[in-house]
C-alpha positions in Angstrom: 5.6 -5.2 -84.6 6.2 -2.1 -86.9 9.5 -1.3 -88.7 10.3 1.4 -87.1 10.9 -0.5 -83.3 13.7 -1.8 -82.5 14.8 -4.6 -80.2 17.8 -3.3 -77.7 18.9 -6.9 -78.1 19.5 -6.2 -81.7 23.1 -5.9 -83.1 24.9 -6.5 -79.3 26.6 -9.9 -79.2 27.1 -12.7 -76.7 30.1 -10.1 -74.8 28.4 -6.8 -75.0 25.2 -8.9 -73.8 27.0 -10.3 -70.9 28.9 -6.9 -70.2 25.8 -4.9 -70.7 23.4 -7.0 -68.0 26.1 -7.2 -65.5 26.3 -3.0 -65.6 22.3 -2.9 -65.5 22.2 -4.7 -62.0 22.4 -2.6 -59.1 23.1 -4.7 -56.3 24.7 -7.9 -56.1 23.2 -10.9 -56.0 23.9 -11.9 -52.1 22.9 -8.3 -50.9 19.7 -8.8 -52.4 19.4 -12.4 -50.2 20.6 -10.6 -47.0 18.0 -7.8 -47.3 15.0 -10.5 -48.6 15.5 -12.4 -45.2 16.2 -8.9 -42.9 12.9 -7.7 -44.2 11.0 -11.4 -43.6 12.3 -11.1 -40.3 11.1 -7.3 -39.8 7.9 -8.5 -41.3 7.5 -11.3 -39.4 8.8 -9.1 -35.5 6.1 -6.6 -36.9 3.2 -9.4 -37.3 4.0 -10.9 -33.9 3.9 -7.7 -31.8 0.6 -6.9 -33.7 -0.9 -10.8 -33.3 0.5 -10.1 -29.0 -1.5 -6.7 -28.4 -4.5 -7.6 -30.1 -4.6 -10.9 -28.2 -3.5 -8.4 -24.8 -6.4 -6.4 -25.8 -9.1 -9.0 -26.4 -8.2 -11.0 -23.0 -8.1 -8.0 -20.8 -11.1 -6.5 -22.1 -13.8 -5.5 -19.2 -11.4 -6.6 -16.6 -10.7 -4.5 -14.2 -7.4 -3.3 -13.3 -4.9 -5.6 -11.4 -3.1 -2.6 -9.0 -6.0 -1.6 -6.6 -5.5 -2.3 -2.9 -7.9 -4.2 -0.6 -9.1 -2.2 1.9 -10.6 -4.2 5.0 -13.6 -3.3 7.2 -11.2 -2.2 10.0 -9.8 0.1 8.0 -12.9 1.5 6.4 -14.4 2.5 9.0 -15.3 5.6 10.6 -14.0 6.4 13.9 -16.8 8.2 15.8 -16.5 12.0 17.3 -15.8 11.7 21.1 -15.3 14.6 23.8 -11.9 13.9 25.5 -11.5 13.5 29.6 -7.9 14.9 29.9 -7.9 16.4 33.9 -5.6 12.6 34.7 -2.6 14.0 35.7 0.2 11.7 34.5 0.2 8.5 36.6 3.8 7.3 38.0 4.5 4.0 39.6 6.7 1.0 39.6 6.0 -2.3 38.4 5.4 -5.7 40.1 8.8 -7.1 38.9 11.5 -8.2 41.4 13.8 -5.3 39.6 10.9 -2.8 39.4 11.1 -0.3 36.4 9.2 2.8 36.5 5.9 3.4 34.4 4.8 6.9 33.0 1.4 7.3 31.6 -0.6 10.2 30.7 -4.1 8.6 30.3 -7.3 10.5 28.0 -10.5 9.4 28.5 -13.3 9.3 25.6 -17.0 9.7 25.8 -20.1 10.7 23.6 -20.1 14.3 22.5 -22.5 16.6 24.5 -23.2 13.9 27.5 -22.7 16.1 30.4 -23.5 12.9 33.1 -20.5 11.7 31.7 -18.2 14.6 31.9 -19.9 15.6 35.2 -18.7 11.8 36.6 -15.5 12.1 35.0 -14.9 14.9 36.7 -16.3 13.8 40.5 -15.0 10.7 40.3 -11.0 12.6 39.1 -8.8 11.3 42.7 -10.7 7.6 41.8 -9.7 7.1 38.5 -6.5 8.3 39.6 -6.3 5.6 42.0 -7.8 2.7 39.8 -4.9 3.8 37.5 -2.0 3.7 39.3 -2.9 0.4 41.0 -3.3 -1.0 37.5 -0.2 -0.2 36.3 1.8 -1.3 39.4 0.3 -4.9 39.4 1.1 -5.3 36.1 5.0 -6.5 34.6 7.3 -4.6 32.6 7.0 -7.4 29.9 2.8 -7.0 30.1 3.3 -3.2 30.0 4.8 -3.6 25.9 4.2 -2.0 22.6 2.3 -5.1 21.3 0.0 -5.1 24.6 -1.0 -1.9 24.3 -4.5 -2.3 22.7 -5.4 -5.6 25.1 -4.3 -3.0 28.1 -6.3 0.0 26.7 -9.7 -2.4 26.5 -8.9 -3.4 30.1 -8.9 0.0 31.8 -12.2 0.9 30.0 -13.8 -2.2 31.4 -12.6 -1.3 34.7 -13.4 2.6 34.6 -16.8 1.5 32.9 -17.3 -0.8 36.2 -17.6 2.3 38.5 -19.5 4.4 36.2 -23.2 5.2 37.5 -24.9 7.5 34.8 -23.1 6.1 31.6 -20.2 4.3 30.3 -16.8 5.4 28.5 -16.2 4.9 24.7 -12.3 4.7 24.5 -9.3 5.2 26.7 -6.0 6.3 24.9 -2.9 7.1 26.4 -0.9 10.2 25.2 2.5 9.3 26.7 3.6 5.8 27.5 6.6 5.2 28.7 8.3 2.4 30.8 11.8 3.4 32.1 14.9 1.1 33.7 16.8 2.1 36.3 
């Protein structure tokens, strides 16, 4: 070393040593533990999220998406055009129950568009449907005439209209009002 450098160590003694390194320190010596393990423990939060989404990321790559819903065949498909039968007037009876309750149904009948046998039929054949339909309703119960039957009563009334078709069948009977009332 050259002359002209000078150790800062030079000409302090064992006080103004002690004196001089404790003013040079900026923080204490516990602060500095506290922030060592607060910034391993960021470190180590920071390292775990990052291992979790690339490991999210690698699993779920080309899978496909877990919130679709399952659509059955029911539901799928298409329900076919019809032309509509609605010259029923609304059919009034009682039921075959010892306290007999009073059935009201307005009945639409369904057939392929643009067959004119049909509606020509439909149409002759008006006072016997009629008939068939009261006498259906009034054999049946008020508990047979409920909500849940409704689709099982609907099949059987196109079977039996279907029966005294000549020149073509029926595709679907619906009923616009349904209503069973207690006196």
């Amino acid at each position: 070393m050259s002359d002209e450098e000078q150790s800062f160590d030079d000409g302090l003694t064992a006080e103004e040593d002690l004196s001089v390194s404790n003013k040079v320190r900026f923080l204490p010596a516990a602060l500095m533990k506290i922030l060592k393990w607060a910034a391993l423990a960021v470190g180590a939060i920071i390292f775990i999220v990052t291992v979790v989404i690339v490991t999210m990321k690698v699993l779920n790559q080309g899978a496909q998406p877990q919130s679709y819903v399952a659509v059955t065949e029911s539901y799928e498909a298409k329900t076919p055009m019809y032309e509509w039968y609605d010259n029923i007037p609304e059919i009034r009876g009682r039921t075959a129950d010892k306290a007999p309750t009073t059935v009201m149904v307005k009945v639409n009948i369904g057939y392929d568009m643009g067959d004119k046998e049909v509606q020509s039929e439909l149409i002759s054949r008006t006072p016997r449907l009629r008939d068939l339909l009261r006498n259906y309703f009034t054999k049946k119960t008020a508990a047979e005439l409920q909500p849940e039957y409704e689709e099982q009563l609907k099949a059987e009334l196109k079977e039996m209209i279907n029966r005294i078709m000549v020149s073509g069948k029926i595709r679907e009977v619906i009923f616009l009002d349904f209503n069973i009332v207690e006196f």
